[in-house]
N, CA, C and O atoms as a Tinker XYZ file with bonds, in Angstrom:
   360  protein
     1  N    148.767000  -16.727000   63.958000    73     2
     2  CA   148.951000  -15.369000   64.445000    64     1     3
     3  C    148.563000  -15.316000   65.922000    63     2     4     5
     4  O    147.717000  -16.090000   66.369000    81     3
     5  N    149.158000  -14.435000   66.658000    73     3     6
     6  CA   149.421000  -14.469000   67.840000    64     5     7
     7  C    147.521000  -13.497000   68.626000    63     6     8     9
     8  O    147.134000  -12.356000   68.372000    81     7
     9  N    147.121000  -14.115000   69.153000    73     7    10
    10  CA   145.976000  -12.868000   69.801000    64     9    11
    11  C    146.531000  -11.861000   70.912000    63    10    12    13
    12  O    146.799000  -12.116000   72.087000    81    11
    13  N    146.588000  -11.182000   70.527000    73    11    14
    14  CA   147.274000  -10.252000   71.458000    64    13    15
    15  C    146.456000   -9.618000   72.479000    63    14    16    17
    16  O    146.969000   -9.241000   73.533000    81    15
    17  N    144.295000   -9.372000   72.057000    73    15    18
    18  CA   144.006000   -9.033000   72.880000    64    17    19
    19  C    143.320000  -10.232000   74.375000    63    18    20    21
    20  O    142.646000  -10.062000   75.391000    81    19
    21  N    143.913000  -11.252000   73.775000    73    19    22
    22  CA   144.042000  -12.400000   75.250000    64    21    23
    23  C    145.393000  -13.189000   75.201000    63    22    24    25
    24  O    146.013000  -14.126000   74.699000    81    23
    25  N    145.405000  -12.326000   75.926000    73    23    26
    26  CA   147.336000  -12.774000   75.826000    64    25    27
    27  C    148.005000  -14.349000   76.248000    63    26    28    29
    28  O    148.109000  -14.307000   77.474000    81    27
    29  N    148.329000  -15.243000   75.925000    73    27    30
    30  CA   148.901000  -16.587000   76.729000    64    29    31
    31  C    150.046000  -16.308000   77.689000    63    30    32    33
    32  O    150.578000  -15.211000   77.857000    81    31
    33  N    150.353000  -17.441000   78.290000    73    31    34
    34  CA   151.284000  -16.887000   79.535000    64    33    35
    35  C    152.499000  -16.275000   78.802000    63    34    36    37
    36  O    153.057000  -15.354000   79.399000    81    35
    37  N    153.068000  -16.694000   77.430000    73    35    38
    38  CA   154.448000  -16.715000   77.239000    64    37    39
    39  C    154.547000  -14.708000   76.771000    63    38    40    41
    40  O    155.463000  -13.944000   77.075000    81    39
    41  N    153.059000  -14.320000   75.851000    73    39    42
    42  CA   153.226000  -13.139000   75.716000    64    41    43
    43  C    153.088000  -12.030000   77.362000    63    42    44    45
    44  O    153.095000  -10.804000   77.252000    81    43
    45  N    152.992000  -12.610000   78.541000    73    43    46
    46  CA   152.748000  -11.812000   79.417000    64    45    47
    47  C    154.498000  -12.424000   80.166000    63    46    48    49
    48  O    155.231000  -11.707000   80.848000    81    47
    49  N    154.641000  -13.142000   79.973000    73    47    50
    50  CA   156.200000  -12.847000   80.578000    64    49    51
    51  C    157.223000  -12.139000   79.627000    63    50    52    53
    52  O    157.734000  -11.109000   80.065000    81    51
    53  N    157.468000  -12.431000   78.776000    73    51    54
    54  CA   157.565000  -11.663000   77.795000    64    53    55
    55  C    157.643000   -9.935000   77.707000    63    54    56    57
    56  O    158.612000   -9.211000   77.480000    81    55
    57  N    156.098000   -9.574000   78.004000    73    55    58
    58  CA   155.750000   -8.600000   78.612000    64    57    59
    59  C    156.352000   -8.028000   79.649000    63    58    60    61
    60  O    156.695000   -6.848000   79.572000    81    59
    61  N    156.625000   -8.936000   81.026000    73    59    62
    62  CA   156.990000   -8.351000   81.952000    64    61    63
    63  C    158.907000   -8.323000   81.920000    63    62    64    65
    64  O    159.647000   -7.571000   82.552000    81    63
    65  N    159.198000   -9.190000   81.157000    73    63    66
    66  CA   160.947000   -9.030000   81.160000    64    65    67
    67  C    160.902000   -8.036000   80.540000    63    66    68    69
    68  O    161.091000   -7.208000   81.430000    81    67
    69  N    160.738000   -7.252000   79.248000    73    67    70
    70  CA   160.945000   -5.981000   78.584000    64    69    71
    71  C    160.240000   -4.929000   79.269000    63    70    72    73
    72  O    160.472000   -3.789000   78.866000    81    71
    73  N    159.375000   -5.080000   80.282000    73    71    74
    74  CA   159.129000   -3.918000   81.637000    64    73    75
    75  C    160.751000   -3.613000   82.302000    63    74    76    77
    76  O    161.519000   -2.662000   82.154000    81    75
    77  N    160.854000   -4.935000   83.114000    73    75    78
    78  CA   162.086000   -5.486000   84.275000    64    77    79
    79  C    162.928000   -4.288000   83.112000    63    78    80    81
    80  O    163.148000   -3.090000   83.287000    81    79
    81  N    163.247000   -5.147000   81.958000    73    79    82
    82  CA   164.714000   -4.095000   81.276000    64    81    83
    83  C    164.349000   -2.831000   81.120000    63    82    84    85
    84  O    165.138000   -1.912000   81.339000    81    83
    85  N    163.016000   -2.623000   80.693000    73    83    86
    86  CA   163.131000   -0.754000   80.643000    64    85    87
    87  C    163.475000   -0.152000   81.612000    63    86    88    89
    88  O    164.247000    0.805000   81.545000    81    87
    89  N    162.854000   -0.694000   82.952000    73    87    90
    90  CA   162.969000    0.128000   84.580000    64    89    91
    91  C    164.680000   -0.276000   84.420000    63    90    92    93
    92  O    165.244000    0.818000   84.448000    81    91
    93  N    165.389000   -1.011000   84.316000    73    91    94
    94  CA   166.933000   -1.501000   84.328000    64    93    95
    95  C    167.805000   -0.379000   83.719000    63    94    96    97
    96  O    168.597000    0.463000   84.142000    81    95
    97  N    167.236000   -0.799000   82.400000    73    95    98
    98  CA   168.187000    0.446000   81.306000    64    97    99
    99  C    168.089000    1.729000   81.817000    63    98   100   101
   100  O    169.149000    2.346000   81.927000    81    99
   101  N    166.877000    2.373000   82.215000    73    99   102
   102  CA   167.224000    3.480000   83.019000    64   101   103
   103  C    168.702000    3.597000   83.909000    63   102   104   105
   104  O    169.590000    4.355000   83.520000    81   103
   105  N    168.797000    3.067000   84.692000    73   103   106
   106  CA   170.661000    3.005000   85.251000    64   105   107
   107  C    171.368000    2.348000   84.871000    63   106   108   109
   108  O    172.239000    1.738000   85.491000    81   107
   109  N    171.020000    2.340000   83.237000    73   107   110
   110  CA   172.456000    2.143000   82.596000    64   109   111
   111  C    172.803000    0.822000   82.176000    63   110   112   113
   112  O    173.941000    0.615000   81.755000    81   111
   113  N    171.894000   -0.167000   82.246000    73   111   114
   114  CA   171.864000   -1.500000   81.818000    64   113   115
   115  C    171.396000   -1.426000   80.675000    63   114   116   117
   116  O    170.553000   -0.631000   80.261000    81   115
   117  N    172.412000   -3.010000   79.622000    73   115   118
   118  CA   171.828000   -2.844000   78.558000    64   117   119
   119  C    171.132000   -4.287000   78.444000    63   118   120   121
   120  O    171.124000   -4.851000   79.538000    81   119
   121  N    170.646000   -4.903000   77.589000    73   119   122
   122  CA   170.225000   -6.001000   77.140000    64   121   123
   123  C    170.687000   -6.639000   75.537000    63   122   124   125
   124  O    171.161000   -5.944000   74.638000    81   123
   125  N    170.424000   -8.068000   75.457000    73   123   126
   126  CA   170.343000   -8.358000   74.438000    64   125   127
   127  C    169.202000   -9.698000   74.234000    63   126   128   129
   128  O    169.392000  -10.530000   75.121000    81   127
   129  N    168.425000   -9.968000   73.577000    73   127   130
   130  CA   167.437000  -10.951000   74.147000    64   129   131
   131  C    166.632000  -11.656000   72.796000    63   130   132   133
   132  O    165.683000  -11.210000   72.152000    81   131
   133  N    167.427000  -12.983000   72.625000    73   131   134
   134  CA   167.286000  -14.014000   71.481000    64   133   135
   135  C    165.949000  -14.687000   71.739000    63   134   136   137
   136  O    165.559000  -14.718000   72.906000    81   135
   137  N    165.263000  -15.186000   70.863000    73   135   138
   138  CA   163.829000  -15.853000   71.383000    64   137   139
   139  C    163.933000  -16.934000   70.483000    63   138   140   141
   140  O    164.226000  -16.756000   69.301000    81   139
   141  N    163.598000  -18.604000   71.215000    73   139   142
   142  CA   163.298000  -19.577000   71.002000    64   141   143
   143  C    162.192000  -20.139000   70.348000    63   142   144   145
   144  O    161.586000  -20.197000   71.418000    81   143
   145  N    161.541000  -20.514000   69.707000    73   143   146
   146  CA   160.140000  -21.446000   69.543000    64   145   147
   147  C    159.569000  -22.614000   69.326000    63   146   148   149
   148  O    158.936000  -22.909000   68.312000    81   147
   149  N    159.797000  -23.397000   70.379000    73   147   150
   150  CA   159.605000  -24.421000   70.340000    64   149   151
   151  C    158.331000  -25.333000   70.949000    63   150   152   153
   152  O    157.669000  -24.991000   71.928000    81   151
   153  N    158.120000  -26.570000   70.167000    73   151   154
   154  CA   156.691000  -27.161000   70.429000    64   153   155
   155  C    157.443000  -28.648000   70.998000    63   154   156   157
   156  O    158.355000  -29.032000   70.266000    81   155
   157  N    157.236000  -29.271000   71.874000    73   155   158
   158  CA   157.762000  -30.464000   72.554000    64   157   159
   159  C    156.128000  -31.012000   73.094000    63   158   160   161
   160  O    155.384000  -30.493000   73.927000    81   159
   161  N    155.907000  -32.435000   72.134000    73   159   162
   162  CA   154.520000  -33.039000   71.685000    64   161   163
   163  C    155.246000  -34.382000   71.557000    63   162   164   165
   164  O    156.210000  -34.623000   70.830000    81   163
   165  N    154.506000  -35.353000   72.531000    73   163   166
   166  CA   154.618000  -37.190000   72.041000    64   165   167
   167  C    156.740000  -37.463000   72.306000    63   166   168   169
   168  O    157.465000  -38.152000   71.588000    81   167
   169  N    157.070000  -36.811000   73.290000    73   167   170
   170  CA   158.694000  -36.960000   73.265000    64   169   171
   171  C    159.255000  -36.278000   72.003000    63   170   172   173
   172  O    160.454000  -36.345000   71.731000    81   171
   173  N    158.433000  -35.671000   71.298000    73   171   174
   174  CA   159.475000  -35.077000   69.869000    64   173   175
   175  C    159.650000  -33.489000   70.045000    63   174   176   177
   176  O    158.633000  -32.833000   70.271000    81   175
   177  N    160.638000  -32.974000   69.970000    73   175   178
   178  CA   160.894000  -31.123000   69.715000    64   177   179
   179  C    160.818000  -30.902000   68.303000    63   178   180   181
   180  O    161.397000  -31.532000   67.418000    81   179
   181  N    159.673000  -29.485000   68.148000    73   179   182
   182  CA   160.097000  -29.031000   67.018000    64   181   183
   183  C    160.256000  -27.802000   67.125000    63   182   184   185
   184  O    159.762000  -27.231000   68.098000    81   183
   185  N    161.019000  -27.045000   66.105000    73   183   186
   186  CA   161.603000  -25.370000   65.980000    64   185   187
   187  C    160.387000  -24.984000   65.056000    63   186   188   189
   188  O    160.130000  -25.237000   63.879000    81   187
   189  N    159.678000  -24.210000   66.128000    73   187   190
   190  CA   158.428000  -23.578000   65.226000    64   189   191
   191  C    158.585000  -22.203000   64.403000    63   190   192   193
   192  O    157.725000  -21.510000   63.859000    81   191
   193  N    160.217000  -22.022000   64.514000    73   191   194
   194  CA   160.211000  -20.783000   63.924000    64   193   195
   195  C    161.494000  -20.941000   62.889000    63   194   196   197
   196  O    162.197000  -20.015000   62.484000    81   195
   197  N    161.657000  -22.732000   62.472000    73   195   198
   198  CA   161.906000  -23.405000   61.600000    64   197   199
   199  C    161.297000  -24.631000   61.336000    63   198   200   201
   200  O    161.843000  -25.637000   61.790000    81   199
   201  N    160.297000  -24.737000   60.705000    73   199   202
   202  CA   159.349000  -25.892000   61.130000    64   201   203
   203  C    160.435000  -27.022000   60.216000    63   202   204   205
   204  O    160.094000  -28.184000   60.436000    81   203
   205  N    161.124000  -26.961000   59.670000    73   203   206
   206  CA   161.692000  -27.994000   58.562000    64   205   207
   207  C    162.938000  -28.491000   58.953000    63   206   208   209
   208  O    163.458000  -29.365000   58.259000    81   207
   209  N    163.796000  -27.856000   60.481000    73   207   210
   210  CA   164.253000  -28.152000   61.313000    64   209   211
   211  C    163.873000  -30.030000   61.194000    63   210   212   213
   212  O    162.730000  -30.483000   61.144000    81   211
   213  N    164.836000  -30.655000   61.176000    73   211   214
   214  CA   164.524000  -32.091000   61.807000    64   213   215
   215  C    164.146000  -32.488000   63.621000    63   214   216   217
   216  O    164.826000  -32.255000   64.621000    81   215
   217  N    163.547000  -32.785000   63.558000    73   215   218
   218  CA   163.097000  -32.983000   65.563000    64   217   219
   219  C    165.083000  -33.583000   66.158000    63   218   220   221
   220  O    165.716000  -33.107000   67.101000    81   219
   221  N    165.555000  -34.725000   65.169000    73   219   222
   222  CA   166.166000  -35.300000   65.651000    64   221   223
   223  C    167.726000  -34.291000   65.610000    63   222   224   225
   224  O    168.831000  -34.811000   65.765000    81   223
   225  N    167.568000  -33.144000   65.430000    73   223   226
   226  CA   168.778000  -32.743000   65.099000    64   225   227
   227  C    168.435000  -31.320000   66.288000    63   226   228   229
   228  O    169.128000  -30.327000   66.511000    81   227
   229  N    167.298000  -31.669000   66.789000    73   227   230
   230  CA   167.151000  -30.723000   67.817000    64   229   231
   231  C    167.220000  -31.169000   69.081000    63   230   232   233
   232  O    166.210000  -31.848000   69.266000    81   231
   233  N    168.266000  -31.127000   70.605000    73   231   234
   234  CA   168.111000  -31.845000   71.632000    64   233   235
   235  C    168.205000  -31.120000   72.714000    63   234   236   237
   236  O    168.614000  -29.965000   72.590000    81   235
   237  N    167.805000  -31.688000   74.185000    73   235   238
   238  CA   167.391000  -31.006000   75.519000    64   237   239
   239  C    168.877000  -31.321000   76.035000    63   238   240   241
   240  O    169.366000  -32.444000   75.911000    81   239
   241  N    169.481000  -30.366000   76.558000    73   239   242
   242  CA   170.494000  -30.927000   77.557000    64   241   243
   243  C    170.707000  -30.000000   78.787000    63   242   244   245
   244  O    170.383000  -28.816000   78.888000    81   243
   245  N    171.336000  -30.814000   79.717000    73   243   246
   246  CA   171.729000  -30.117000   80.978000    64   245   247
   247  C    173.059000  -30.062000   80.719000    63   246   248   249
   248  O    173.592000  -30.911000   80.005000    81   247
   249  N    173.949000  -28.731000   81.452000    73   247   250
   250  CA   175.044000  -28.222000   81.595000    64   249   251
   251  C    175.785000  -28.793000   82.900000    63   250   252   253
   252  O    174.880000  -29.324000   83.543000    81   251
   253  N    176.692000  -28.907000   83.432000    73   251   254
   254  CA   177.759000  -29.994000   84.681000    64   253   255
   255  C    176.778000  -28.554000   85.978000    63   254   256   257
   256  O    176.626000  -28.971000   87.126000    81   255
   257  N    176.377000  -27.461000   85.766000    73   255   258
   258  CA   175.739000  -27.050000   86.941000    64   257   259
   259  C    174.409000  -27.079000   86.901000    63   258   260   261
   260  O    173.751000  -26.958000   87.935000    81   259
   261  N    173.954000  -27.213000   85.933000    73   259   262
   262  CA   172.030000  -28.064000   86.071000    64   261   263
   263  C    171.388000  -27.285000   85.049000    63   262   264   265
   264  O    170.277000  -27.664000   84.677000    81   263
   265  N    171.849000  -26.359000   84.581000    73   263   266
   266  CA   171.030000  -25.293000   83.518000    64   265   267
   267  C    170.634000  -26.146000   82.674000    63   266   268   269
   268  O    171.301000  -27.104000   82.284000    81   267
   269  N    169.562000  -25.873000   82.342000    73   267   270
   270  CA   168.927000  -26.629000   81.283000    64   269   271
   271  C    168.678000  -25.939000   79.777000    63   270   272   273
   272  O    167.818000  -25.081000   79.584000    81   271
   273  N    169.794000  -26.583000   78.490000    73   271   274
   274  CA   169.251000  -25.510000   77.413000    64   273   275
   275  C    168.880000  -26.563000   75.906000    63   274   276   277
   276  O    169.074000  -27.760000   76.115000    81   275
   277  N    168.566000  -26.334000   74.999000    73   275   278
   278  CA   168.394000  -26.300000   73.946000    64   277   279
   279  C    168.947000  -26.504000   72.626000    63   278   280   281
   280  O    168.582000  -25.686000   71.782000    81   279
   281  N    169.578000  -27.221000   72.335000    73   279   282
   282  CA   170.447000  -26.993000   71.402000    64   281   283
   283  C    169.805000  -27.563000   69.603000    63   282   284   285
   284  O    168.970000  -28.414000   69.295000    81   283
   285  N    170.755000  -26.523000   68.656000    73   283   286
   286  CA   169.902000  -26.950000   67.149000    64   285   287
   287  C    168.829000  -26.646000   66.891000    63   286   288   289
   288  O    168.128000  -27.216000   66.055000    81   287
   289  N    168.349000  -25.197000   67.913000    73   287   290
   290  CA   166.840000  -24.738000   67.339000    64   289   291
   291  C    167.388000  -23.146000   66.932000    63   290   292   293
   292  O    168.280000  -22.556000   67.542000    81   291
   293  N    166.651000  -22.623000   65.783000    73   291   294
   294  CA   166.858000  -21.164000   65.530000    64   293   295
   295  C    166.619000  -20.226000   66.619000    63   294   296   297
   296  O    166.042000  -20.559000   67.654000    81   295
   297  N    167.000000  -19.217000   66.422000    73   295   298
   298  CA   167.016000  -17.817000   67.638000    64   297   299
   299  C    166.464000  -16.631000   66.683000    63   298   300   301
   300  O    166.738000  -16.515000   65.489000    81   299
   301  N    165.936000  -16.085000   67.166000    73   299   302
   302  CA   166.197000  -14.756000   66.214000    64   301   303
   303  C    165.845000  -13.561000   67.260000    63   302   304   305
   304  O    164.988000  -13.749000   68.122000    81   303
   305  N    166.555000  -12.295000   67.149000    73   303   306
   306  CA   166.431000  -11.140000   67.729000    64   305   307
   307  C    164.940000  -10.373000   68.059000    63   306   308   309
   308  O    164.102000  -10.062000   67.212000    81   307
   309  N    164.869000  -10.203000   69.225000    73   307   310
   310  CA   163.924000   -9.754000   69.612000    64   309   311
   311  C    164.137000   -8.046000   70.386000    63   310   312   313
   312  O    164.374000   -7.859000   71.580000    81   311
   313  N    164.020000   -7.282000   69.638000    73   311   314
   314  CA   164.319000   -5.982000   69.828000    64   313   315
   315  C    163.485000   -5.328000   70.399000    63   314   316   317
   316  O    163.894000   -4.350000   71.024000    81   315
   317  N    162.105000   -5.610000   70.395000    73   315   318
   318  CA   160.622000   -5.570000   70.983000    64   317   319
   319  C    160.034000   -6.098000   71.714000    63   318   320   321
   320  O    160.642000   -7.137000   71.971000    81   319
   321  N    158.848000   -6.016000   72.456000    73   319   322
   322  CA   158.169000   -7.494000   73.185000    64   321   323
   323  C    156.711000   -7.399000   72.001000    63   322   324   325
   324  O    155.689000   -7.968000   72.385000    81   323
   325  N    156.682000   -6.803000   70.840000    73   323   326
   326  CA   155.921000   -7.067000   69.694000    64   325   327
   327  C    156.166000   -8.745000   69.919000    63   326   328   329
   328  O    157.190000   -9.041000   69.303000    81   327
   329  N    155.625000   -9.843000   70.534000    73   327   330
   330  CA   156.367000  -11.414000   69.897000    64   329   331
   331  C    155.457000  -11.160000   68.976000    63   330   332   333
   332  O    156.082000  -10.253000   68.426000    81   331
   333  N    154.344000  -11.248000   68.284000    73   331   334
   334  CA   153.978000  -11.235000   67.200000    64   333   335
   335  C    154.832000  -10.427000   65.666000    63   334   336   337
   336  O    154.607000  -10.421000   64.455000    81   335
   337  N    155.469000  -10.057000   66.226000    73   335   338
   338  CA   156.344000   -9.427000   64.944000    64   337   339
   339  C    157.329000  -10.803000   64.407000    63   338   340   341
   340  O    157.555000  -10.750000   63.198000    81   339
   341  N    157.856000  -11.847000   65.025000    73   339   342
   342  CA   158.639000  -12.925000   64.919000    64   341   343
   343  C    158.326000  -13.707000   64.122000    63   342   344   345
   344  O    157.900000  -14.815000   64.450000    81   343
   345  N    158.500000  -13.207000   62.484000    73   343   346
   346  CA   157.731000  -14.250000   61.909000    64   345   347
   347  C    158.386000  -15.858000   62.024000    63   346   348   349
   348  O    159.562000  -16.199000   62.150000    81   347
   349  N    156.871000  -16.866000   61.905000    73   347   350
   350  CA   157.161000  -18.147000   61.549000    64   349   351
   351  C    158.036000  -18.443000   60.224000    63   350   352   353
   352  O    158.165000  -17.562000   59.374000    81   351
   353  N    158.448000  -19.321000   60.123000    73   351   354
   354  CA   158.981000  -19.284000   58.333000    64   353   355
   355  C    157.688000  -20.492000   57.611000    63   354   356   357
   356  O    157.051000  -21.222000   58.371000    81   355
   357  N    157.546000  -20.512000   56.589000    73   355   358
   358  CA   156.747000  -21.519000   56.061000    64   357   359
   359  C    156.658000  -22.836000   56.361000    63   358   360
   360  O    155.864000  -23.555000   55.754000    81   359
């Protein structure tokens, strides 16, 4: 479970992107905003918000303009900056 009253960096950015979009949506912007969880330990990835995910079926790649993403890990909707509402799965 997440401590919310000492926050780690990821719940304070977090924090501050669902600020950025509220001041946004005011003129009319909308959002949509998927959240990742991942643990990358000893060269291996795991999907912490599928722990049963295989590491090897999860991989890092770059795109032909340099973006760097993720592929084969779960997403799930984040409608809140509650991240503690995101449950883990078993």
């Amino acid at each position: 479970m997440l401590n919310l009253q000492r926050p780690w960096v990821g719940c304070r950015v977090i924090s501050d992107l669902f600020d950025r979009m509220e001041s946004e949506r005011e003129g009319g912007g909308t959002y949509l905003v998927r959240c990742s969880y991942l643990e990358i330990y000893n060269e291996e990835v795991r999907d912490l918000l599928q722990p049963a995910t295989a590491s090897k079926q999860i991989h890092i790649r770059e795109r032909e303009n340099g973006d760097i993403f993720v592929s084969g890990v779960s997403e799930k909707h984040a409608p809140t900056q509650q991240v503690g509402s995101l449950s883990l799965s078993p």
